[in-house]
C-alpha positions as CSV (number, residue, x, y, z in Angstrom):
1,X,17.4,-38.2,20.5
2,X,17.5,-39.0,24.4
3,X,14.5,-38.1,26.6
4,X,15.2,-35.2,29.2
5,X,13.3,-33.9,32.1
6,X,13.0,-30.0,32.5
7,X,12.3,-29.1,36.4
8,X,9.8,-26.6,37.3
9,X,9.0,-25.7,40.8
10,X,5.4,-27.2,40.8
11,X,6.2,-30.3,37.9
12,X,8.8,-32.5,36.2
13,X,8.0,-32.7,32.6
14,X,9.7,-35.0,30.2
15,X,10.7,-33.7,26.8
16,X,12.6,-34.6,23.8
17,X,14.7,-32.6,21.0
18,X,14.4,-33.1,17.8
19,X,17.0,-32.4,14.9
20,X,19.7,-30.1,14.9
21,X,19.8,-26.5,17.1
22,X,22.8,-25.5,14.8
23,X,20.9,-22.6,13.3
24,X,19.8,-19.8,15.6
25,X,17.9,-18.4,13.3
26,X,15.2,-20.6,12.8
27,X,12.5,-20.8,15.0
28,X,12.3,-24.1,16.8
29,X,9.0,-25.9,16.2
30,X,6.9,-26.6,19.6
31,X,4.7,-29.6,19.1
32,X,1.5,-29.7,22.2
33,X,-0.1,-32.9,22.3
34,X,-3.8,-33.7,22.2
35,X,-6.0,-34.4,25.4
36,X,-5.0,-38.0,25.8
37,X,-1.5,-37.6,23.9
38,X,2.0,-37.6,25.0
39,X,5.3,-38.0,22.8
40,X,4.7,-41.7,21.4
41,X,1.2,-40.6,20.6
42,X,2.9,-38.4,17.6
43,X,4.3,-41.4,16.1
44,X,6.9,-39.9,13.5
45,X,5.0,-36.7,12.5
46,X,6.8,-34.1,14.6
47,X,10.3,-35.8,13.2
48,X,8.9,-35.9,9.7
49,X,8.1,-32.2,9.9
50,X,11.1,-31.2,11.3
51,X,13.1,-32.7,9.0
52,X,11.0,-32.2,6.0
53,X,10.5,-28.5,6.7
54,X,14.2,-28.1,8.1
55,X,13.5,-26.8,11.6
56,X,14.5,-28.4,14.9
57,X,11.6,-29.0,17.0
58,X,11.2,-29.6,20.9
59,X,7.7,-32.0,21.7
60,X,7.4,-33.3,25.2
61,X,4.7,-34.9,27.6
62,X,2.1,-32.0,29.3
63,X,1.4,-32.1,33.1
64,X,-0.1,-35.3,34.1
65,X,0.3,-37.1,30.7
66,X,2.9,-39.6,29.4
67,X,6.3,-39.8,31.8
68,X,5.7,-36.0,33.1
69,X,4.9,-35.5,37.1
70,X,1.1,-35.1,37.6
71,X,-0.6,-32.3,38.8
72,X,0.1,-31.6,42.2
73,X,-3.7,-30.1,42.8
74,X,-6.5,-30.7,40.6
75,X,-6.8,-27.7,37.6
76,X,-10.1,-28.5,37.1
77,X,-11.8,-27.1,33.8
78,X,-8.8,-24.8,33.3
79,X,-6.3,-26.7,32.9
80,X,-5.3,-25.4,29.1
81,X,-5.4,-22.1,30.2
82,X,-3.2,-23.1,33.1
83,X,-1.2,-25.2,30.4
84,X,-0.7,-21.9,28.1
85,X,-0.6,-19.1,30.4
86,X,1.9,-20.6,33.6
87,X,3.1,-23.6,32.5
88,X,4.4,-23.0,28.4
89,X,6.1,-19.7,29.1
90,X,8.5,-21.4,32.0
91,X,9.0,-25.0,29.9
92,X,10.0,-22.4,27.2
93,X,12.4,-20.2,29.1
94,X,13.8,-23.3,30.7
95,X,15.0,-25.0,28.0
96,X,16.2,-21.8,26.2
97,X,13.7,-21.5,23.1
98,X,13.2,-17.4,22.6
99,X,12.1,-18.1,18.7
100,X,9.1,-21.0,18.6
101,X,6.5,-21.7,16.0
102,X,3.7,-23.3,18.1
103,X,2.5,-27.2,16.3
104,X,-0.7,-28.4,18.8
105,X,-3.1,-30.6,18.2
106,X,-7.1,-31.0,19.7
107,X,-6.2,-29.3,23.3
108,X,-2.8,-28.8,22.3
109,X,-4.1,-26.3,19.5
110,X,-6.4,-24.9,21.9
111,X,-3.4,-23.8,24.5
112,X,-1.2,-22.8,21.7
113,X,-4.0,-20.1,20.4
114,X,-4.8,-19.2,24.8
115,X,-1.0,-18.8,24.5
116,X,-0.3,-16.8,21.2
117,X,-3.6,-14.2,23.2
118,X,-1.1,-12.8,25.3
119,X,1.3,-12.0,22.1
120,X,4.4,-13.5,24.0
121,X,7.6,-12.7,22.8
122,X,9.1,-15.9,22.2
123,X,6.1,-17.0,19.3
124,X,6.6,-16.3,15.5
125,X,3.6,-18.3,14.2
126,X,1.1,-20.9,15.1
127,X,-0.5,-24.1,13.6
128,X,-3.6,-26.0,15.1
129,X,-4.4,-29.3,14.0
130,X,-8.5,-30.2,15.2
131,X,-7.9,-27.2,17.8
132,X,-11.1,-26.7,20.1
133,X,-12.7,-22.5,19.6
134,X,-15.7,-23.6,21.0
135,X,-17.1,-26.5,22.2
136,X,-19.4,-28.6,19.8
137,X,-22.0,-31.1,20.8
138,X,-21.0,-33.3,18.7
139,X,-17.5,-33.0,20.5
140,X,-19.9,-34.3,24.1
141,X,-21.0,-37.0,22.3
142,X,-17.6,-38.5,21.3
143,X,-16.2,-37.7,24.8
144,X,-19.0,-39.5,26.5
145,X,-18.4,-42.7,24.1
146,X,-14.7,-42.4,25.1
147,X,-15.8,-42.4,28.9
148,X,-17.7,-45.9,27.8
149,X,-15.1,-47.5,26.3
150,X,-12.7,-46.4,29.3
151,X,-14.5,-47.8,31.8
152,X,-15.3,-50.8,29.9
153,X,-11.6,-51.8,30.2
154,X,-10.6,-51.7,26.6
155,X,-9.2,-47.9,26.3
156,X,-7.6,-47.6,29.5
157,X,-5.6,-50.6,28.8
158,X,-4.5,-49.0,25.5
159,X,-3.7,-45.6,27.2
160,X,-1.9,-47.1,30.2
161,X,1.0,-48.0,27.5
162,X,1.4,-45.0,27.1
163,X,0.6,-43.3,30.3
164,X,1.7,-45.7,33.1
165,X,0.5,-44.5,36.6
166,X,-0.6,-41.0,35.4
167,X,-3.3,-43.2,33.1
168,X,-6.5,-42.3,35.5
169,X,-5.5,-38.9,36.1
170,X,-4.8,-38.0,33.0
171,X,-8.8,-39.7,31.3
172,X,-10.5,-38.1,34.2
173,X,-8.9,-34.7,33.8
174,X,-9.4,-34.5,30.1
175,X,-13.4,-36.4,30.1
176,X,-14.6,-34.7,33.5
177,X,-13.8,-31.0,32.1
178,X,-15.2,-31.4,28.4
179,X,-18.3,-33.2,30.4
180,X,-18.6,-30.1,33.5
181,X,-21.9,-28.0,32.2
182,X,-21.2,-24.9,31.0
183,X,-17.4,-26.0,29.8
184,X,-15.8,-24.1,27.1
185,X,-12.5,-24.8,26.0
186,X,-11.5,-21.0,26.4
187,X,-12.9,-17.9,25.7
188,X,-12.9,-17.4,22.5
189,X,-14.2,-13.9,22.5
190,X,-11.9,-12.2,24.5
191,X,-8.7,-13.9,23.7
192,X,-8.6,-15.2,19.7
193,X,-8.9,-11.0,19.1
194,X,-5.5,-10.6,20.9
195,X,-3.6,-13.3,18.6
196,X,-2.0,-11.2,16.1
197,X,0.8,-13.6,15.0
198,X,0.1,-16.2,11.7
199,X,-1.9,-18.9,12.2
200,X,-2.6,-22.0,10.3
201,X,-5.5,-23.9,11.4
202,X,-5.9,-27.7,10.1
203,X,-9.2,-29.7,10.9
204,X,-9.8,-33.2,9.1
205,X,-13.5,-32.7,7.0
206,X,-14.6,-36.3,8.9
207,X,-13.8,-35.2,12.4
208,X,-15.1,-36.8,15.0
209,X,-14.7,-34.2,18.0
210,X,-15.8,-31.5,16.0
211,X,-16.9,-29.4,12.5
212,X,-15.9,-26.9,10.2
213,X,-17.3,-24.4,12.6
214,X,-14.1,-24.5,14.2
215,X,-12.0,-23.0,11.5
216,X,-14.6,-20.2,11.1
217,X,-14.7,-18.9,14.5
218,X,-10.1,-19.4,15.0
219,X,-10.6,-17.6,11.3
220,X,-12.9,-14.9,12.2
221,X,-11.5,-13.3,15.4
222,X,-7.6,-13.9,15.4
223,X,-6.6,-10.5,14.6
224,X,-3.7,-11.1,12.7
225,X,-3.2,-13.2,9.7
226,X,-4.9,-16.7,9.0
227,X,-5.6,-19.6,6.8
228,X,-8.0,-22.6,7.1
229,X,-7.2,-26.0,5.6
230,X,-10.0,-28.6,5.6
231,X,-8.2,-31.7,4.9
232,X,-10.5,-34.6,3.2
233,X,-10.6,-38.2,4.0
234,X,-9.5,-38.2,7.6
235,X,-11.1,-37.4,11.2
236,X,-9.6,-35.5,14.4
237,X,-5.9,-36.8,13.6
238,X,-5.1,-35.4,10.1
239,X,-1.3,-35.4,10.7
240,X,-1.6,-39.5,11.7
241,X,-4.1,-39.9,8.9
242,X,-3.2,-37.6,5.7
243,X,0.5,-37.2,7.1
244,X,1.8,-36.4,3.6
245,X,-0.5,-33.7,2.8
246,X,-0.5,-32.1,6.0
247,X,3.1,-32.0,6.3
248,X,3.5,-30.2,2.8
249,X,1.0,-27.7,4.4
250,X,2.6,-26.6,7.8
251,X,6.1,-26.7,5.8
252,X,4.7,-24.5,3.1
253,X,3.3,-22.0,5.8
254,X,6.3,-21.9,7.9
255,X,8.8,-21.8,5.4
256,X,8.9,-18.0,5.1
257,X,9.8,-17.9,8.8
258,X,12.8,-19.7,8.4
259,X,14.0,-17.4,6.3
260,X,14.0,-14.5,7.7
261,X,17.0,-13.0,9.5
């Protein structure tokens, strides 16, 4: 379907339907993109999902990333929560979506569960894919070997494909808060105790960014109910690496939703 752009007062973000709307009582899936993501960067998964799992689904480009206006002031290490708790409740309201299942992935799973704290009306359920509790060293490491390769040429030119002018912004935003000391990715302890909706959380059992310790901490303090899947033979992109299986999970979780009235 055609690209749109949904104006905010502060940002111009660029989004994209996907399948039908026809049925209004179906939630409509919400896919939140990883640190240095954007809508291509999903390749077919949120399409596949939506049509596997028979939801329509809206995925679009956050502040600063892909086709979207940047940030008009720097947000600094709190940009997620900015993300989840100013931005996600007006793109949501905007384009009409007052039923949503949350699909994020890396930071996109992290604003999705510093959304879901404030039990917003609009959310049914939640899946992470590689979401961020905590942060991990082996999660520095891997960031400070992207900031390498960045400057070395060789990833920027692969991310300004994607990212165009908003390519420099976007790395330095994402590498220069996971990098600040003291960063965390959001406060785990006070906020995954006020998510009381389902969540799914999905982590690949090679990932790069981060370990199973991840699962343990989303399982252990969400308040309502929640399942771990560690999915084998992949790293921090299960859904671009074991697509198949990872589809059948989120469509096996989310299925009851769709049917309720």
């Amino acid at each position: 379907m055609a690209d749109f752009h949904v104006d905010l007062p502060d940002r111009r973000l660029r989004a994209r339907w996907l399948g039908r709307r026809g049925d209004a009582a179906r939630p409509v899936l919400v896919f939140l993109h990883e640190g240095l993501g954007c809508i291509e960067m999903w390749r077919d998964f949120p399409d596949r999902l939506c049509a596997h799992a028979g939801f329509a689904g809206l995925v679009y480009d956050r502040t600063g990333y892909g086709k979207s206006s940047a940030w008009s002031s720097d947000p600094g290490v709190r940009y997620m929560e900015i993300e989840a708790d100013e931005v996600l409740p007006r793109l949501l309201a905007a384009t009409g979506i007052d039923d949503c299942i949350l699909i994020g992935h890396s930071d996109g799973g992290t604003i999705a569960l510093n959304y879901a704290a404030h039990d917003p009306p609009p959310l049914r359920a939640l899946v992470t894919i590689a979401a961020h509790a905590v942060l991990e060293q082996v999660c520095v490491e891997g960031i400070a070997k992207a900031r390498d390769a960045y400057r070395d040429g060789g990833l920027r030119a692969r991310l300004a494909a994607y990212h165009g002018a908003n390519v420099d912004g976007a790395f330095d935003l994402w590498s220069n808060a996971w990098l600040a000391p003291g960063f965390q990715p959001m406060d785990a302890d006070a906020r995954l105790p006020k998510v009381e909706v389902p969540v799914q959380a999905l982590q690949g059992e090679d990932d790069e960014y981060g370990t199973e310790l991840q699962l343990g901490i989303i399982a252990g303090k969400v308040s309502g109910y929640c399942e771990t899947r560690l999915i084998p033979d992949c790293g921090h992109s299960p859904h671009l690496q074991q697509p198949d299986r990872v589809i059948a999970e989120i469509a096996r979780f989310i299925a009851p939703l769709g049917a309720e009235n």
